[in-house]
N, C-alpha and C positions, 0 to 999 in steps of 0.2 A: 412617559407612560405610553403603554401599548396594548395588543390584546383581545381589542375591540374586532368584532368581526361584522362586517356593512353586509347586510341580506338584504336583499331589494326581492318586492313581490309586484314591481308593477305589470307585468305581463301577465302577471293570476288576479292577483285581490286588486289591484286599480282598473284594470278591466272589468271590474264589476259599478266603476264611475257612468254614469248620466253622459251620453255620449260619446262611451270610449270605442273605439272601435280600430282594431288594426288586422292587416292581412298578416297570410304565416310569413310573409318576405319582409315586409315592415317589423313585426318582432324579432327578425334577425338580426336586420340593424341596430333595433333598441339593444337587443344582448349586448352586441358590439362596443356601441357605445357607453354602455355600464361598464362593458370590458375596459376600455379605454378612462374611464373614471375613478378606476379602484375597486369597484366594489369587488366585495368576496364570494358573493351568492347570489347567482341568478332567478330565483324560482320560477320558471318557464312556465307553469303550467300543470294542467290534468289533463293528464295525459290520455286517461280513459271516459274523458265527459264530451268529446266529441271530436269529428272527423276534425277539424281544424289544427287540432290541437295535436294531433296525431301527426298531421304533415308539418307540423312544428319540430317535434321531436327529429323527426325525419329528417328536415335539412337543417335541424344544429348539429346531429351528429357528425355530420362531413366537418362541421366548422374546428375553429383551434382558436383559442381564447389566451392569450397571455397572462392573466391572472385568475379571471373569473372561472368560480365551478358551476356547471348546471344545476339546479333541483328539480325535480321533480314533486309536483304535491298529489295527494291521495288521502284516502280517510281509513281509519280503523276497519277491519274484517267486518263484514255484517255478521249479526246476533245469529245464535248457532248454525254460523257458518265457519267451518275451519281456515286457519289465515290462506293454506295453500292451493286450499279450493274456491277465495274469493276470485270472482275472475279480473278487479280492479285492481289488489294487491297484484296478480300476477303479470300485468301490465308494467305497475313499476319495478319490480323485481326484474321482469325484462328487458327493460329501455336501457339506453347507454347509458345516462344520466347517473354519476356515481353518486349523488344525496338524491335523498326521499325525506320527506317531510309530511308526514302523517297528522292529520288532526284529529282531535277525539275530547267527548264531552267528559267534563268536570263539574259539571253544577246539577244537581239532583234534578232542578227544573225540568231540566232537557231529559234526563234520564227518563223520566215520568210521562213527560207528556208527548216528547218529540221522538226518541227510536223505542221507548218502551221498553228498557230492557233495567233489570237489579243492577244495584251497586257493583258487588262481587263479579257480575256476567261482563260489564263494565270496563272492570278494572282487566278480566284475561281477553278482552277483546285489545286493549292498549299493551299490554305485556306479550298475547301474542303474536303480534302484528309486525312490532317493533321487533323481535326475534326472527320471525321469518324474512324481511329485510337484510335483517344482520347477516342471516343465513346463505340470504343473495351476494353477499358482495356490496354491501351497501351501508353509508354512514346515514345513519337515523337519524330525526330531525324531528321530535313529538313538539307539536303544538295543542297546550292546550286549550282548550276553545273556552270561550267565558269563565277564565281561570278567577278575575276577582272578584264577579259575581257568585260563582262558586264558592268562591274562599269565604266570600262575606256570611255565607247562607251554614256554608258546615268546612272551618277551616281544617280537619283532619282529616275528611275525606279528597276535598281538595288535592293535599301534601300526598296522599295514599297512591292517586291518578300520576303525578308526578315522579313519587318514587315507582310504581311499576313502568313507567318506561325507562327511567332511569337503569336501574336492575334488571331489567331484561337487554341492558345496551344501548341505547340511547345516548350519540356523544356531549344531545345539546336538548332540552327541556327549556321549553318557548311559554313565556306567560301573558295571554291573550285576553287584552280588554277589548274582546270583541264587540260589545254594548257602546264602548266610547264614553261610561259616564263618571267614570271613576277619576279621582280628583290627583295632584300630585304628592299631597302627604299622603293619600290612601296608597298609591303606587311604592312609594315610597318604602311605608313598616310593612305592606306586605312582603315586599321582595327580600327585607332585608330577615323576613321570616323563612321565607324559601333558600335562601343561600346559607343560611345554618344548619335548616333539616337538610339540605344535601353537600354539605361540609364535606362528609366522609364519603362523596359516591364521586367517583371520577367523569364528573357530568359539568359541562356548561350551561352554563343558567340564562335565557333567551329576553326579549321584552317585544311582544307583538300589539300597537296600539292603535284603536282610530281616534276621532277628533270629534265624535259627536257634543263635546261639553268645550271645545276649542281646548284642550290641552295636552294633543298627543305629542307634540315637541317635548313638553316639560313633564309629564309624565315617562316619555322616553330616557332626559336624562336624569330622574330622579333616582330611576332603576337601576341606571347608569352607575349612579353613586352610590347604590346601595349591593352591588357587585355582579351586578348582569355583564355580559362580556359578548352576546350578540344583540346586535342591534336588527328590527324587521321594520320595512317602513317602503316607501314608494317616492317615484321621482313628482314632484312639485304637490305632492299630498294626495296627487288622485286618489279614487275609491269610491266605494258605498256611502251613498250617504252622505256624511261631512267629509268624506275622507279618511286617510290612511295617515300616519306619521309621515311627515314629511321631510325625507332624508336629504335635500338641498339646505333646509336646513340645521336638519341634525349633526351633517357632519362638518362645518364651520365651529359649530359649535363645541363638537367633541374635541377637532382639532384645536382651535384658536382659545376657547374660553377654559375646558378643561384639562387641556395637554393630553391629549391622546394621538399618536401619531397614526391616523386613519387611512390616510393618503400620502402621495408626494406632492411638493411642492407647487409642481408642476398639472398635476392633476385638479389640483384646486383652484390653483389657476384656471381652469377651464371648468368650474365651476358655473358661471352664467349661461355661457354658450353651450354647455351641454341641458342644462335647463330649458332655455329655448328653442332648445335643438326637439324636445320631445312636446314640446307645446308646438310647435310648427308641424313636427309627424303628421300631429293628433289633432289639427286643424283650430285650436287653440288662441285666443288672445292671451301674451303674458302676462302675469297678473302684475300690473305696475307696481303693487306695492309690495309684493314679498320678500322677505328679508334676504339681507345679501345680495342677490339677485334679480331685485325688481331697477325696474328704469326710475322710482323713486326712492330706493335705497340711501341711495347718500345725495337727494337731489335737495339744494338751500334754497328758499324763496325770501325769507324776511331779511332786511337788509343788517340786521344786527347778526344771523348767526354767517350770511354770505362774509362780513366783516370778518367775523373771527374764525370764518376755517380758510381766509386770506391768511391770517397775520399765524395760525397754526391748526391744520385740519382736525386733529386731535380734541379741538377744543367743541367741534358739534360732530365727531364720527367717530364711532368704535373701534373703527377698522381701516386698515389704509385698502380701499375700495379693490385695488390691483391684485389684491393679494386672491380676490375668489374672482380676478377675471372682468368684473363690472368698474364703472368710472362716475367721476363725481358732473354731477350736474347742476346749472345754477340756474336758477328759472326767474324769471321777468314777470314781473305783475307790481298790481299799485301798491303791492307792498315794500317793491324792489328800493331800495336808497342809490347813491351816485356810484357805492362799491360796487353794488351787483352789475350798471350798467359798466364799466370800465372794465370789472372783467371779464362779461361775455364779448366788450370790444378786443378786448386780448388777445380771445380765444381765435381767432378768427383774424389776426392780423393786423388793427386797426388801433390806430390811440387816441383818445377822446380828451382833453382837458376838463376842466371842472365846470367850466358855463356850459360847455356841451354835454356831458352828461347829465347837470340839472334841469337841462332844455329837454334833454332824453325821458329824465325820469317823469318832467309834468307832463310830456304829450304821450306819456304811456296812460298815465294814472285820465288823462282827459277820453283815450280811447276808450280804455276799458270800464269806463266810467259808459259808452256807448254800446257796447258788447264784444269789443274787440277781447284777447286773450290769449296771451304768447306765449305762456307756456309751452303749448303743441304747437306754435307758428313759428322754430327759429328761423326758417329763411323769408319771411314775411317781418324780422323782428331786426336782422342784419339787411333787410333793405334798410328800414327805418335808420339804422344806424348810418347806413351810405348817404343817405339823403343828409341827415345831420353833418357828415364831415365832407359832404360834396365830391362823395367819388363815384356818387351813383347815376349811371348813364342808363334812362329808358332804352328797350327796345325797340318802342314806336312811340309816336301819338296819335290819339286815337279822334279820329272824326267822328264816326257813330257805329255804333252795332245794332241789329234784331234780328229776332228769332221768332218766327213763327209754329204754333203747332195747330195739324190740322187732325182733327178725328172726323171720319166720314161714315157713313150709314151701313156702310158693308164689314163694319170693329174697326179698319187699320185705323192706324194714330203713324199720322209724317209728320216729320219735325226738318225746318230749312233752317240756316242761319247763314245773314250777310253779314261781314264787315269792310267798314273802312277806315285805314290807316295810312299813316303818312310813315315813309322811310329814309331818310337821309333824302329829303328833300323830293321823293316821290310819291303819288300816291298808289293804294293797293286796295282795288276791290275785290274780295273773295265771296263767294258763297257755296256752303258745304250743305248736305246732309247728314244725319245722327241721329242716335235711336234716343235721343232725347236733345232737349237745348242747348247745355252745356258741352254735351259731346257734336252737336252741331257749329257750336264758337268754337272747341276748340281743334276741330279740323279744319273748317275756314282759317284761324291764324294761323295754325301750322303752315297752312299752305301757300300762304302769304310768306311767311318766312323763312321757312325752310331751306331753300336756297341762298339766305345769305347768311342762316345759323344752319348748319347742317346737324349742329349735336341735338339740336330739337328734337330730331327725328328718333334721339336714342331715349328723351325722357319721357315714362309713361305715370300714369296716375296710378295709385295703386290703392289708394283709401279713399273716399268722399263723406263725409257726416255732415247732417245738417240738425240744427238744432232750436229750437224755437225757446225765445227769449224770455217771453211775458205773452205764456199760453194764456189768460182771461184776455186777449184782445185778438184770439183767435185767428184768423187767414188774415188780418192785419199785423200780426205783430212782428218785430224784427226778427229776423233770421240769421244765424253763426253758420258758417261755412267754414271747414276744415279740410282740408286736401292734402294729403299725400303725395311726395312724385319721387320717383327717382330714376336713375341714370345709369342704374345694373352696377353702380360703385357705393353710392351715397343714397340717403333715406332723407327729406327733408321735409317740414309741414308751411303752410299755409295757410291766411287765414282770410275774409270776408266776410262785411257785416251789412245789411240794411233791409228794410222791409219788402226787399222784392228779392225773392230768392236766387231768381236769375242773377240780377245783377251782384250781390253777393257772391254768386259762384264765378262767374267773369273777374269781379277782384281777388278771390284765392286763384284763379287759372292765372293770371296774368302775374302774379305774384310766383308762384312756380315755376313757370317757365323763365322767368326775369332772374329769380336768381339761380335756376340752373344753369342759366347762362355767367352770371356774375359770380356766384356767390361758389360755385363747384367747380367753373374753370381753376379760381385760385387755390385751392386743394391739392395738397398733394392726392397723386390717382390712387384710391381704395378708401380714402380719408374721410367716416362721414359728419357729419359737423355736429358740434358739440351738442345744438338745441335739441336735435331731433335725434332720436334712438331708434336703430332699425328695427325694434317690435313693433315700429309703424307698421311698416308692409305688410306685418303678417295678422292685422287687424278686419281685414277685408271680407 
């Protein structure tokens, strides 16, 4: 099956998301990168809503895109206003951009109370519009704007707005649950009422949805099954609101579950990493749990289903992970049995017998039983592991550290830190400065060490989280520490626990450093370890 056509509007309608913000050089790349994904339809923008937008238009025209076509969006002629003298039609009419996608109301609501104009006025304001486009040089693209609120309220006026652009040329009529509230059987008999009344009009039938009620995915392919043939929707669901349909995961879907061939193989393949790719643009944390896509997608923690997607992955994953680009993950906690630990020792080179892995598994469940939690700690989880089979060689021991912080009467706040350590039978006193304590420890070690780990000098921190345990015991209570580092190859976490937050953060620093030394030397170079997923870094 084929036919389906991928319109992506995240450069229009996901820009209107809580935080969205890109330059016109940054939506070039996004175009790119959509290019690069398959999609069919770019919607760039409005082009006459401001200067931005404009120098948008500007430097796509130089560009050349291998699949992807531009759009352009714009709205219906204003009320007795002729289409050729609106001055915003005549902006798209001008632009390079060979689609136009016009919106225009369909629910009596709007008519009444928002542009104030009759049915009939309406309806030649959609028919004209869509003609003068035609008239340009231009494939039409009508979207209707709160098409099933409409429908619901006066379903033959609705079909009325729909056939006037249709009939005036229109290649494609977009049916827009602009509200977000409508359910997936309502999606459903409508559409499958629209693609009858336009049986006989040489017109493709569109599905434009957001997610205010959570169900633009299944709403999208409801419509899908009821004979829609373009798809509108946005990269990781951005938008208004709840959000836009989220086409990362709509097209897994079309392709894998309903046989639509949406993309290439290849393209789908790069399914995750372009995902990330526009959460990172956009300053974004990825959202760990999104489907396909997310770093917990196919991630196992309880020891029975880690068992059985051992003996066949099939048996707890829908999907062979590789296939959209992301990888299976097995996570360690006090749920973890002797399977889970043997095979994140696997992962990582090591073979554990069965007294050692059940030694593994009680002093996991004893930590975390204290606040420890390895999920996000694999290289704080593959020490542990080294210690158990005895391959793990400290980088020091440690005599003592402190750190002092001074606030003085004129605001500054100085922070010193000493330590001292022993190294292959020497000892090493350092003391550093840092714009806090932690960053005072660990320039003092660096600089202790450095010289006899030189790769030191390449691992930098790139996350810190800290997190209080059992908030009713207030600036007593324990404290989790998470840390980030990596090495410009690999992404790895870390982790420390106790009721002094300092020292807590000394045990994730020391634990990072320890196995960027151990734990990423033996790596092959780019490799990064199975615990930790590099949406780490981009957490910060």
């Amino acid at each position: 099956m084929s036919g389906i056509e991928l319109y992506d509007t995240t450069l229009r309608d996901g820009m209107q998301g809580e935080g969205m913000s890109l330059s016109a050089a940054e939506k070039v790349r996004v175009a790119h990168r959509l290019d690069e994904l398959g999609i069919n339809l770019i919607e760039a923008g409005f082009p006459s809503s401001n200067p931005k937008e404009l120098e948008l238009f500007r430097l796509l025209e130089s560009e050349r895109f291998e699949q992807a076509r531009i759009a352009a969006f714009g709205m219906t002629r204003r009320r007795d206003l002729a289409a050729e003298a609106d001055p915003a039609l005549r902006i798209l009419a001008e632009c390079f951009a060979p689609v136009c996608t016009l919106v225009g109301k369909t629910w009596s609501l709007h008519l009444e109370k928002v542009v104030k104009v009759d049915r009939e006025e309406n309806l030649r304001m959609i028919s004209e519009s869509v003609a003068f486009l035609l008239g340009a040089g231009k494939q039409v693209i009508y979207d209707a704007e709160h098409f099933f609120d409409g429908y619901a309220d006066d379903p033959e006026y609705a079909l009325r707005c729909l056939r006037a652009a249709s009939q005036a040329g229109a290649q494609t009529v977009t049916c827009c649950d602009t509200n977000g509230g409508t359910l997936p059987g309502q999606i459903g008999s409508v559409m499958a009422a629209v693609v009858r009344e336009l049986a006989t009009e040489d017109t493709a039938v569109g599905i434009h949805c957001h997610d205010d009620a959570g169900c633009a995915v299944a709403c999208t392919l409801a419509a899908v099954g009821e004979g829609a043939t373009q798809v509108q929707g946005t990269m990781n669901g951005y938008g208004e609101r709840c959000g836009n349909a989220n086409l990362v995961t709509i097209v897994p879907n079309l392709q894998l579950k309903l046989g639509h061939q949406c993309v290439s193989a290849q393209q789908l393949a790069s399914l995750t990493e372009a995902a990330h790719f526009f959460d990172e643009l956009l300053n974004f944390t990825p959202d760990p749990d999104q489907p396909y896509v997310g770093r917990n997608a196919f991630a196992h923690k309880g020891g029975m289903h880690v068992a059985g997607v051992a003996a066949d992955p099939s048996t707890f994953e829908h999907i062979d992970p590789a296939i959209v680009g992301n990888d299976r993950e097995v996570l360690v906690s006090e749920l973890s049995g002797k399977g889970t630990v043997v095979s994140r020792a696997a992962e990582v080179g090591m073979s554990l017998d069965d007294s050692q892995a059940a030694r593994v598994v009680e002093h996991v469940k004893a930590l975390e039983h204290r606040g420890y939690h390895y999920e996000a700690a694999g290289g704080s989880f593959e020490l542990l592991l080294r210690k158990e089979t005895g391959e793990y060689e400290p980088l020091f021991r440690l005599e003592s550290w402190r750190a002092i912080v001074e606030k003085r009467a004129d605001g500054r706040v100085e922070t010193e830190a000493t330590i001292k350590i022993w190294v292959d039978g020497e000892r090493y006193v350092r003391t550093a400065e840092g714009n806090g304590p932690v960053n005072a420890l660990d320039r003092a070690l660096r600089d202790a060490l450095v010289e006899i780990h030189p790769h030191l000098a390449d691992i930098d921190l790139v996350n810190f989280k800290v997190r209080i345990l059992d908030e009713t015991k207030g600036t007593g209570a324990v404290t989790r520490v998470l840390l980030d580092a990596s090495d410009g190859e690999a992404v790895w976490g870390s982790i420390g626990v106790s009721e002094n937050v300092i020292e807590a953060s000394w045990e994730a620093l020391v634990d990072s450093l320890e196995y960027g030394m151990q734990g990423a030397s033996r790596r092959p170079q780019g490799e990064a370890p199975a615990a930790a997923s590099p949406d780490a870094a981009r957490t910060q």
